[in-house]
PyMOL CGO cylinders between C-alpha atoms (Angstrom):
from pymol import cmd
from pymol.cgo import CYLINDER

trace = [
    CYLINDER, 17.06, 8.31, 13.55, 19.44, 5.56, 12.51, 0.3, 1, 1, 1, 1, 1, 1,
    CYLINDER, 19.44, 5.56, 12.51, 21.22, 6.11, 9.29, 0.3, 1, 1, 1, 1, 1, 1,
    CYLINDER, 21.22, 6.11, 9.29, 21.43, 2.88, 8.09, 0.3, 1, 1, 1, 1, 1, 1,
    CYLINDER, 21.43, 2.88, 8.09, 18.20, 2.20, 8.02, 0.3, 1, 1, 1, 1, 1, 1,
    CYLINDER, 18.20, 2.20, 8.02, 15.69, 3.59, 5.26, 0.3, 1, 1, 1, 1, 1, 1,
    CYLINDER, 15.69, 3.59, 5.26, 11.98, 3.67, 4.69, 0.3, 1, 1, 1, 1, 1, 1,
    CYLINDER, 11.98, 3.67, 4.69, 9.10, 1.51, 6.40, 0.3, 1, 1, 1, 1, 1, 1,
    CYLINDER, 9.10, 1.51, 6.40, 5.77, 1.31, 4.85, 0.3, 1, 1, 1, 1, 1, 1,
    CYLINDER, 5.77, 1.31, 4.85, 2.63, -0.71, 6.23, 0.3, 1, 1, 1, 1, 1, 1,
    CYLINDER, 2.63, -0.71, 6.23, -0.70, -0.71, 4.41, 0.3, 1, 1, 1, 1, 1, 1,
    CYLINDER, -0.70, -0.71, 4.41, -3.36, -1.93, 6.21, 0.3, 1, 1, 1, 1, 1, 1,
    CYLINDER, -3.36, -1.93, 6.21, -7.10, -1.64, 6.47, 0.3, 1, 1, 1, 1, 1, 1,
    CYLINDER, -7.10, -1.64, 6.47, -9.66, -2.17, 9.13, 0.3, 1, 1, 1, 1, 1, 1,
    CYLINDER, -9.66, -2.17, 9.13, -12.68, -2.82, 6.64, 0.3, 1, 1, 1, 1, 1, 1,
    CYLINDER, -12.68, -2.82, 6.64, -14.31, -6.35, 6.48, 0.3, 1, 1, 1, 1, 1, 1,
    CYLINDER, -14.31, -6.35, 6.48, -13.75, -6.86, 3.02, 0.3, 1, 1, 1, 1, 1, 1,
    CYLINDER, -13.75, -6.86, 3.02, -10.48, -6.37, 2.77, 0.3, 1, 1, 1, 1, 1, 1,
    CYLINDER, -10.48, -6.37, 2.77, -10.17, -9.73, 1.72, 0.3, 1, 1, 1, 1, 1, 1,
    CYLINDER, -10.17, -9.73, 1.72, -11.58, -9.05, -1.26, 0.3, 1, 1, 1, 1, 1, 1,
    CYLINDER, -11.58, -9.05, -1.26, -8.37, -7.12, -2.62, 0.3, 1, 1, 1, 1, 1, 1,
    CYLINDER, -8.37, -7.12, -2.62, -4.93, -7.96, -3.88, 0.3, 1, 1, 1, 1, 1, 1,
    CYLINDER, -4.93, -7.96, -3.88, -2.06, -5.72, -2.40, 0.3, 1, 1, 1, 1, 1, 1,
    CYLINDER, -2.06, -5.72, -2.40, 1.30, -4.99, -4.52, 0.3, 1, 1, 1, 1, 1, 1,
    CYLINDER, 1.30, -4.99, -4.52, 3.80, -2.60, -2.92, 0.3, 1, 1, 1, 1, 1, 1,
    CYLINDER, 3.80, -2.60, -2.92, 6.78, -1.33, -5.36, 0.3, 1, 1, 1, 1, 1, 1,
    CYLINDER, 6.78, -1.33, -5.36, 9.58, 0.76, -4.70, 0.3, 1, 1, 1, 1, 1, 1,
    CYLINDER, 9.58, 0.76, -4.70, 11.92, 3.24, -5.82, 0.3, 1, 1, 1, 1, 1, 1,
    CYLINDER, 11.92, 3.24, -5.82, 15.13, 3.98, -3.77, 0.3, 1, 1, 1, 1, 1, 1,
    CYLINDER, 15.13, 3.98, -3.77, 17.14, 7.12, -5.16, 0.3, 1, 1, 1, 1, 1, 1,
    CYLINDER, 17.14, 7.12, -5.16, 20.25, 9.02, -3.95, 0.3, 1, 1, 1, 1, 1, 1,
    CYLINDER, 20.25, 9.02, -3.95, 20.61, 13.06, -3.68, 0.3, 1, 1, 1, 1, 1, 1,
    CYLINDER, 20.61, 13.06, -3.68, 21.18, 12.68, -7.16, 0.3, 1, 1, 1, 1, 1, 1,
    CYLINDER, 21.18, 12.68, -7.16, 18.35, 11.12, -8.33, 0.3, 1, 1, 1, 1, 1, 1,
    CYLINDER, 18.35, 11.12, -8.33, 19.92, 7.64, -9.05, 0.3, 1, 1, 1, 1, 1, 1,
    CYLINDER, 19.92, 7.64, -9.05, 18.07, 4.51, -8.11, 0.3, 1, 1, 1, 1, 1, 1,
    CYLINDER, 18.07, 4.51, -8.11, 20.32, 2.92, -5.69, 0.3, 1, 1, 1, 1, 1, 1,
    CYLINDER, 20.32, 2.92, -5.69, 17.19, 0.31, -4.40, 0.3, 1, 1, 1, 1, 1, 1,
    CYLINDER, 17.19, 0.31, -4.40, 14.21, -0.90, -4.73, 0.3, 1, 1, 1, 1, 1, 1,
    CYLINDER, 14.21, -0.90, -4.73, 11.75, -2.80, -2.35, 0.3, 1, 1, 1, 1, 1, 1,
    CYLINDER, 11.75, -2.80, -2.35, 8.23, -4.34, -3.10, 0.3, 1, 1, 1, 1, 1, 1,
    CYLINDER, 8.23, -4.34, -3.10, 5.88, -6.59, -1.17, 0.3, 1, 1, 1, 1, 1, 1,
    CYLINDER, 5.88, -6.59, -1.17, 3.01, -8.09, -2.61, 0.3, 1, 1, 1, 1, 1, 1,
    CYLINDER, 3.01, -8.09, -2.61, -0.35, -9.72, -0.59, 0.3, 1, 1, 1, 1, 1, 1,
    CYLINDER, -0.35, -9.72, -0.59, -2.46, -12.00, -3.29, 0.3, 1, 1, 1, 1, 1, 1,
    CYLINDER, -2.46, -12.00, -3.29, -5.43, -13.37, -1.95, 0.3, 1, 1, 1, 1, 1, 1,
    CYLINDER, -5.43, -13.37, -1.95, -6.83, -15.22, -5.01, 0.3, 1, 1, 1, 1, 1, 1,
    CYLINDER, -6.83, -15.22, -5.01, -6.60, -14.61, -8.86, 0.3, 1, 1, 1, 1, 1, 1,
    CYLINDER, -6.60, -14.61, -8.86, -8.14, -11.37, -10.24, 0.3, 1, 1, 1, 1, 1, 1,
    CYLINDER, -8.14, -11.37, -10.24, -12.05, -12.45, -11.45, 0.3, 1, 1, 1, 1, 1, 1,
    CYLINDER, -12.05, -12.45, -11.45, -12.32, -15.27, -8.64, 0.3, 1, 1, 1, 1, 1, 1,
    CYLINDER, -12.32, -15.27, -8.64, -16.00, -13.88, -7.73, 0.3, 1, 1, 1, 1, 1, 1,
    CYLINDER, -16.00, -13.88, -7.73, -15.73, -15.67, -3.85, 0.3, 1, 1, 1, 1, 1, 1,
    CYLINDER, -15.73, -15.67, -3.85, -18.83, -15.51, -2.01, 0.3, 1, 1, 1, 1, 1, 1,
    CYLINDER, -18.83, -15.51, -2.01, -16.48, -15.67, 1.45, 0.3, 1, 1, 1, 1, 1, 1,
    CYLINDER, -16.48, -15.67, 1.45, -12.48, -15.29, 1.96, 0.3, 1, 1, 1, 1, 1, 1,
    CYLINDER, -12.48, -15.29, 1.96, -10.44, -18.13, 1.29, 0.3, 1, 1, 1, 1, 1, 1,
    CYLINDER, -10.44, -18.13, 1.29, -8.89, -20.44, 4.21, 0.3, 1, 1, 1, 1, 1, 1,
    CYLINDER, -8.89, -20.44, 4.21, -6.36, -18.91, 5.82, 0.3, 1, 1, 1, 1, 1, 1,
    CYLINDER, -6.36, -18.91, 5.82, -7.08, -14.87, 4.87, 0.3, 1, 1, 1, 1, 1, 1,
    CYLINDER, -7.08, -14.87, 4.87, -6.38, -13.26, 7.48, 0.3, 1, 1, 1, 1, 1, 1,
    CYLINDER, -6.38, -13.26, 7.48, -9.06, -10.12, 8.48, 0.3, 1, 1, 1, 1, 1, 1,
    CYLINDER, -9.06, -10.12, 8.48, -7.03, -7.71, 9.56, 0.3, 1, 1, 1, 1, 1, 1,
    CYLINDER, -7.03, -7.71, 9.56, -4.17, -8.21, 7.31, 0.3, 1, 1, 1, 1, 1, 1,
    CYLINDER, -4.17, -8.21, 7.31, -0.77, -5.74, 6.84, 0.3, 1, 1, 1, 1, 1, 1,
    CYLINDER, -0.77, -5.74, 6.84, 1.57, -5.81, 3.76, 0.3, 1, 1, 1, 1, 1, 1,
    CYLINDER, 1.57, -5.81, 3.76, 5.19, -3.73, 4.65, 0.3, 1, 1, 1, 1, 1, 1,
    CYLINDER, 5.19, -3.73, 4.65, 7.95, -2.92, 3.03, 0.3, 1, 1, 1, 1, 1, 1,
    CYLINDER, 7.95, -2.92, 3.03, 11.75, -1.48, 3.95, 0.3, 1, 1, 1, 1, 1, 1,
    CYLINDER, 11.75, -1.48, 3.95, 13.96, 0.38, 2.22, 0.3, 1, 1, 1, 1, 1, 1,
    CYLINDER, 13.96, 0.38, 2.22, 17.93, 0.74, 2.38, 0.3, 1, 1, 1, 1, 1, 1,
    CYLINDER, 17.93, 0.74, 2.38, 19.01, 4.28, 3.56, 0.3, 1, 1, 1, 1, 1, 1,
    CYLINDER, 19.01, 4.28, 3.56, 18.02, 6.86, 0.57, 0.3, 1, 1, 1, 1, 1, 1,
    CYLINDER, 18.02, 6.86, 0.57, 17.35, 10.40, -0.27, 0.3, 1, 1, 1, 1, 1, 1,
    CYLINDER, 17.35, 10.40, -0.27, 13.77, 9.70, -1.51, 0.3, 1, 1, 1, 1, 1, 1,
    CYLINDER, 13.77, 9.70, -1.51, 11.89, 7.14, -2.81, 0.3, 1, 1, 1, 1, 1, 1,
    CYLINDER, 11.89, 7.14, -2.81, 8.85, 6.64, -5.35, 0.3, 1, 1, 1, 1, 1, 1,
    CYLINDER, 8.85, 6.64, -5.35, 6.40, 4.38, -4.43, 0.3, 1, 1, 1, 1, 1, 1,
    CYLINDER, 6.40, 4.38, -4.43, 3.33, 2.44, -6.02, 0.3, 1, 1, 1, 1, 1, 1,
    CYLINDER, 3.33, 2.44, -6.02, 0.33, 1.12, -3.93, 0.3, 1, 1, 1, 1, 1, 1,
    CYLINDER, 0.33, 1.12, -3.93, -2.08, -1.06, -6.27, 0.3, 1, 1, 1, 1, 1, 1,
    CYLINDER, -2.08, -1.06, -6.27, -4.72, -2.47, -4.14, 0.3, 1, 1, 1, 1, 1, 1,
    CYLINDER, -4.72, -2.47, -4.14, -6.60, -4.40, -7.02, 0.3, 1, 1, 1, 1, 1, 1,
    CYLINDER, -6.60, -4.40, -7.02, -9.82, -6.57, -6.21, 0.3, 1, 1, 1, 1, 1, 1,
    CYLINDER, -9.82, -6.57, -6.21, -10.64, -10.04, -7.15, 0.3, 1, 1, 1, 1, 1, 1,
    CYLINDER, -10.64, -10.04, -7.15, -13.96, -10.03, -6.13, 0.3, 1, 1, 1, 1, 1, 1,
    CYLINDER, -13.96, -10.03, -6.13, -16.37, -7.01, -6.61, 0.3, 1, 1, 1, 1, 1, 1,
    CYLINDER, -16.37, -7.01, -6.61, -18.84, -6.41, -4.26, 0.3, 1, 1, 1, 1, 1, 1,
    CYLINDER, -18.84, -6.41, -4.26, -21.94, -8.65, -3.98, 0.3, 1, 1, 1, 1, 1, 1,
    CYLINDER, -21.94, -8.65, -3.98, -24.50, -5.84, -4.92, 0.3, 1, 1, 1, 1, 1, 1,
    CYLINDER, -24.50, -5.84, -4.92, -24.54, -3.24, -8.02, 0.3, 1, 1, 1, 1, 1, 1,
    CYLINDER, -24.54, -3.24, -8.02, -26.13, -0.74, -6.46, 0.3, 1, 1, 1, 1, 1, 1,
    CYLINDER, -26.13, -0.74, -6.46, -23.92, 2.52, -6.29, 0.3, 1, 1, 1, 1, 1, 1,
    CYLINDER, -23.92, 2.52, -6.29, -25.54, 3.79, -3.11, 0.3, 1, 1, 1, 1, 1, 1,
    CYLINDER, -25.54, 3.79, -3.11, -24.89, 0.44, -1.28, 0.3, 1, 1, 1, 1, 1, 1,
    CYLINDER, -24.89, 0.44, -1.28, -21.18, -0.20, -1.61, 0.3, 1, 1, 1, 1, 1, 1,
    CYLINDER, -21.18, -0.20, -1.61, -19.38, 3.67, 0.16, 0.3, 1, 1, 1, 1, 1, 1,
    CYLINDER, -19.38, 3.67, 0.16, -15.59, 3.60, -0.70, 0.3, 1, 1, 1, 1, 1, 1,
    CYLINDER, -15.59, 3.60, -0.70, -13.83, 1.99, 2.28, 0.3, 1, 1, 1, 1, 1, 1,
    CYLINDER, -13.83, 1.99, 2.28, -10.51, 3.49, 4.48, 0.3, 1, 1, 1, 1, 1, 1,
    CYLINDER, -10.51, 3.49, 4.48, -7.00, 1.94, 4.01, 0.3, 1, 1, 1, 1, 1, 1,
    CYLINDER, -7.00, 1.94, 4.01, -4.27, 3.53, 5.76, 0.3, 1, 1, 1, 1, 1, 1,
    CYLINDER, -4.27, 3.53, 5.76, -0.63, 3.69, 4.74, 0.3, 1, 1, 1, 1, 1, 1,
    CYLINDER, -0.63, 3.69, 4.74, 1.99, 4.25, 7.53, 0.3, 1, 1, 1, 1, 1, 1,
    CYLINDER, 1.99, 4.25, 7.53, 5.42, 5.69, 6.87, 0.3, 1, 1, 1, 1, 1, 1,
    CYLINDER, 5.42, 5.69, 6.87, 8.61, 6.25, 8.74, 0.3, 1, 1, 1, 1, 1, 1,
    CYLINDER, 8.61, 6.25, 8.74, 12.65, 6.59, 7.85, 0.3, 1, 1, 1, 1, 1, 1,
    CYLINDER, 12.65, 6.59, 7.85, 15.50, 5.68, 10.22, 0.3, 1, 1, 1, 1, 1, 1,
    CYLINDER, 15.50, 5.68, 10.22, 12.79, 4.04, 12.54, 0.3, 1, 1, 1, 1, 1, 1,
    CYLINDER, 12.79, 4.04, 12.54, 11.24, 7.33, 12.85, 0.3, 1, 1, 1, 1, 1, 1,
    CYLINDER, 11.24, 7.33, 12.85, 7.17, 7.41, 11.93, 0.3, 1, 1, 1, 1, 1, 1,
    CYLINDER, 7.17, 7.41, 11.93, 6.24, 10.96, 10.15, 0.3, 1, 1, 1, 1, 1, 1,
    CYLINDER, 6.24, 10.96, 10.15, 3.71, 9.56, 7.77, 0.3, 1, 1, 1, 1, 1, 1,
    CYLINDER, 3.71, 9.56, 7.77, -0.16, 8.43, 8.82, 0.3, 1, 1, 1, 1, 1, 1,
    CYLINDER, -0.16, 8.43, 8.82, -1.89, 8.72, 5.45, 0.3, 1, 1, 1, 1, 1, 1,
    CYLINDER, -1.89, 8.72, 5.45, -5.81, 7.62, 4.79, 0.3, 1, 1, 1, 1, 1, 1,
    CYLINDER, -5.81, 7.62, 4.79, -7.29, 7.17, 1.46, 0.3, 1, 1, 1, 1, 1, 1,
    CYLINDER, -7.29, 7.17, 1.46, -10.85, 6.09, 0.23, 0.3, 1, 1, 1, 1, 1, 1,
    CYLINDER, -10.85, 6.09, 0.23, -10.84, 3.11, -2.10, 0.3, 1, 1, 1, 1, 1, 1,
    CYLINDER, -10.84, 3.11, -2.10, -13.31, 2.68, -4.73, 0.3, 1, 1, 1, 1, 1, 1,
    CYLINDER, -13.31, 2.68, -4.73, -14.60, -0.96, -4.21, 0.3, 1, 1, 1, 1, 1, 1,
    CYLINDER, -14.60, -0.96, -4.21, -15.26, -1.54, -7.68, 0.3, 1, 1, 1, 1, 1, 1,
    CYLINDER, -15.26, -1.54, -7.68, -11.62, -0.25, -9.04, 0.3, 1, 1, 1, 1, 1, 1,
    CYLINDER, -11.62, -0.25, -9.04, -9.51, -0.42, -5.92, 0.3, 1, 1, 1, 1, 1, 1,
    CYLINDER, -9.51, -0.42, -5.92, -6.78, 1.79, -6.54, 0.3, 1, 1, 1, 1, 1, 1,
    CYLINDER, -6.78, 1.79, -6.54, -3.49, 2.93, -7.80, 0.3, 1, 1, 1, 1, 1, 1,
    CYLINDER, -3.49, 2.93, -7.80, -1.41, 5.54, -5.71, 0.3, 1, 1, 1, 1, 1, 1,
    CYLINDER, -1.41, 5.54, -5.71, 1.99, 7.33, -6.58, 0.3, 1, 1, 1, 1, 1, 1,
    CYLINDER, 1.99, 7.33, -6.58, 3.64, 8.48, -3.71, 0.3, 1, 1, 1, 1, 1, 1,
    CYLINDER, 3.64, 8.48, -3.71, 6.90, 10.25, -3.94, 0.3, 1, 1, 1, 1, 1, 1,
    CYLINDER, 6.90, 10.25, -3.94, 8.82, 11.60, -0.05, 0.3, 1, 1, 1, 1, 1, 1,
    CYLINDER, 8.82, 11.60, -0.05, 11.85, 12.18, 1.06, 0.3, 1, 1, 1, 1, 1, 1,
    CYLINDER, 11.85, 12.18, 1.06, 13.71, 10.91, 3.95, 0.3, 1, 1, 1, 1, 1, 1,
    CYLINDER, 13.71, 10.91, 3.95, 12.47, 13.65, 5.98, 0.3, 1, 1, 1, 1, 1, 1,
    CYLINDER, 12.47, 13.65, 5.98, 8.83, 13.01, 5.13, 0.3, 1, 1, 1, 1, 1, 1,
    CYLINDER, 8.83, 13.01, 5.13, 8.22, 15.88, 2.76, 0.3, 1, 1, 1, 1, 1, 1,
    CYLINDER, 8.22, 15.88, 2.76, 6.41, 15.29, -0.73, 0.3, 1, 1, 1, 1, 1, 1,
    CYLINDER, 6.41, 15.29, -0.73, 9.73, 14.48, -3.38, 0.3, 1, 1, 1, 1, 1, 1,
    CYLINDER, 9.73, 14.48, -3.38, 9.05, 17.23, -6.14, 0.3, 1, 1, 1, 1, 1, 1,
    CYLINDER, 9.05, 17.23, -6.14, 11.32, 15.66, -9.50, 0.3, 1, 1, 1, 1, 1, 1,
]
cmd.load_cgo(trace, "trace")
């Protein structure tokens, strides 16, 4: 593990609308002592909130990955928002399943963090996630 170097975070997702879905990254960077010392943030916009596309724009990429470092902290908190522009083509609840993103994590260059969650396609989502530098959930 190098000390200088902090937190990595990659969100990604494998399903074929992922298009479909803005991607903001923000975080917290806090000392021992709980003092924010940093803060990192990413952000992936694909097209304005209530575009209604029937396809992706020019130049989306499929299979696209938003990341983030951190400086060298104790722990940091961190907010996912994966927030769709376009909703799904049909209504019908039985038709559109919740689809995978996945959210890897390391510190120091070290991965300890392979985390899946199931994204409503109609919300998206908004995830709080609080470690510390040795990959165990940060209890305030």
């Amino acid at each position: 593990m190098k000390k200088d170097e902090g937190f990595s975070v990659e969100v990604e997702s494998r399903y074929e609308g992922w298009w479909r879905y803005n991607v903001t990254i923000l975080c917290g960077c806090f000392d021992a002592d709980g003092d924010r010392i940093g803060f990192a943030s990413a952000e992936s916009v694909v097209a304005p909130v209530g575009s209604d596309l029937s396809a992706p724009p020019e130049g989306a990429a499929a299979e696209r990955r938003i990341g983030i470092r951190s400086i060298a902290c104790d722990h940091i908190v961190m907010y996912v928002y994966i927030v769709p522009h376009t909703l799904p083509e049909t209504r019908e609840i039985g038709d559109v399943a919740p689809f995978d993103v996945r959210l890897r994590i390391g510190y120091g260059g070290v991965p300890f963090g392979d985390m899946h969650y199931r994204i409503n396609q109609w919300s998206g989502a908004s995830l709080e996630i609080k470690l510390r530098n040795d990959g165990k959930p940060f209890r305030a």
